[in-house]
C-alpha positions as MATLAB code, in Angstrom:
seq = 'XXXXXXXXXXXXXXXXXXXXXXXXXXXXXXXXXXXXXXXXXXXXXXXXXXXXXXXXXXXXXXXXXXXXXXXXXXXXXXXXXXXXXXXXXXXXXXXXXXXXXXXXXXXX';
ca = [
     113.148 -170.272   -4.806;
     114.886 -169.420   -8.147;
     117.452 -167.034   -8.060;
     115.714 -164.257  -10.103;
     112.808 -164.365   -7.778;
     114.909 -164.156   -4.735;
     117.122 -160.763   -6.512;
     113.266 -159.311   -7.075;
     112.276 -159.553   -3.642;
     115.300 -158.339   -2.150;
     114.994 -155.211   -4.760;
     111.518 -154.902   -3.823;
     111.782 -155.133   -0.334;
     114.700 -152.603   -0.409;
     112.850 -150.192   -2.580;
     110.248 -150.112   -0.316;
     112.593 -149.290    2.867;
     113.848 -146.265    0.675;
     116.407 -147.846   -1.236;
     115.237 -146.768   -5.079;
     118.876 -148.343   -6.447;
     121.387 -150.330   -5.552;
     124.340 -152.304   -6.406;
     125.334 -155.703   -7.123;
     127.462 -156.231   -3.035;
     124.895 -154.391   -1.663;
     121.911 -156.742   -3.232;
     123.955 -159.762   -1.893;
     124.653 -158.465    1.439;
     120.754 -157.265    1.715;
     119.987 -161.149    0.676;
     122.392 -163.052    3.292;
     121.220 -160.557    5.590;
     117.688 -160.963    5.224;
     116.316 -163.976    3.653;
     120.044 -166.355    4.901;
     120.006 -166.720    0.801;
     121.392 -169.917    0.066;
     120.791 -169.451   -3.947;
     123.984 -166.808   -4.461;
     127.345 -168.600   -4.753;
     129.263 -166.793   -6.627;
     129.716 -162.682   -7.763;
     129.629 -164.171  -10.884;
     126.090 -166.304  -10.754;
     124.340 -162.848   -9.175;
     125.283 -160.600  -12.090;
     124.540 -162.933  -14.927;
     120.828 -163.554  -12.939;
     121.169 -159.422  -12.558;
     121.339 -159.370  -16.315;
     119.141 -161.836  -17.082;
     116.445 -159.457  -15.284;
     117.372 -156.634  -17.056;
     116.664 -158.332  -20.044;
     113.259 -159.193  -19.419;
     112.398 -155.723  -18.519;
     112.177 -156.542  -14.490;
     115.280 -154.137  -13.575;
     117.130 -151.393  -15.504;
     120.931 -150.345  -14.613;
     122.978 -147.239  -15.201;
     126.704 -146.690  -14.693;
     127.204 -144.853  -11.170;
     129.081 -141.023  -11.313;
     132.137 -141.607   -8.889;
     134.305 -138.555   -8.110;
     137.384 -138.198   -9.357;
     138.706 -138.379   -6.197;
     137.398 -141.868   -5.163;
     139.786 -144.197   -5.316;
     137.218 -147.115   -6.527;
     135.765 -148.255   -9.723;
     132.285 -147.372  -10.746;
     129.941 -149.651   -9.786;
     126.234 -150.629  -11.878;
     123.550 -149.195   -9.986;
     120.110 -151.378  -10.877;
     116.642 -150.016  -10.022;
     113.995 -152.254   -9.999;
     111.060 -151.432  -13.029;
     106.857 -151.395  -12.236;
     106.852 -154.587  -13.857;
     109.638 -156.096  -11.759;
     107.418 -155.070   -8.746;
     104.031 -156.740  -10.272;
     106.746 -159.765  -11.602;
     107.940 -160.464   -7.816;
     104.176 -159.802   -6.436;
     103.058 -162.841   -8.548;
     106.055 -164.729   -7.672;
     105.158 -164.224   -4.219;
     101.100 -164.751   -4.486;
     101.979 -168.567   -6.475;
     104.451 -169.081   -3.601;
     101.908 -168.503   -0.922;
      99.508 -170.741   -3.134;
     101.599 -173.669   -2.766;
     102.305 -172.826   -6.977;
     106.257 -172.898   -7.996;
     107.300 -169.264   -8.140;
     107.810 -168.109  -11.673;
     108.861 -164.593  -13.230;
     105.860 -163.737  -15.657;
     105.435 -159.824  -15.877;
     102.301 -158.334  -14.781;
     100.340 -156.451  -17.290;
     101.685 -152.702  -17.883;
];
């Protein structure tokens, strides 16, 4: 499964368990955790797919508030969009069709 698809499901999936945002660690920690991902080698290969998304309208980010007395850097907190959800729907209906996954944004 493409890497794209697999970031959409995991935001998906969290979103539905409660999760409305979430960070780039915590996305690759929810995919080990729950699909064994195999796809995410590097930091740098799951932000460039993160952007990637974002680009094509399937997730929007925001720079998270940290208090001044946090001694960590911001981090990007993404939120998957309606048409990410109908995007990783589809991806999961041709999957379950025997089709090759692919990112095509529902109707809005």
């Amino acid at each position: 499964m493409p890497l794209e698809v697999e970031i959409l499901a995991a935001a998906v999936s969290m979103r539905r368990a409660g999760q409305a945002t979430f960070h780039g660690f915590g996305l690759a920690q929810t995919m080990r955790e729950q699909r064994e991902s195999r796809s995410l080698t590097a930091h740098g290969t799951l932000y460039k797919a993160l952007g990637r998304l974002e680009g094509l309208g399937l997730l929007t980010s925001t720079w998270e508030d940290v208090a001044a007395a946090e001694s960590r850097p911001r981090r990007r907190l993404y939120e998957v969009t309606g048409q990410g959800i109908r995007a990783a729907d589809q991806a999961r209906a041709d999957q379950a069709a025997g089709r090759l996954p692919r990112l095509a944004p529902g109707p809005a």
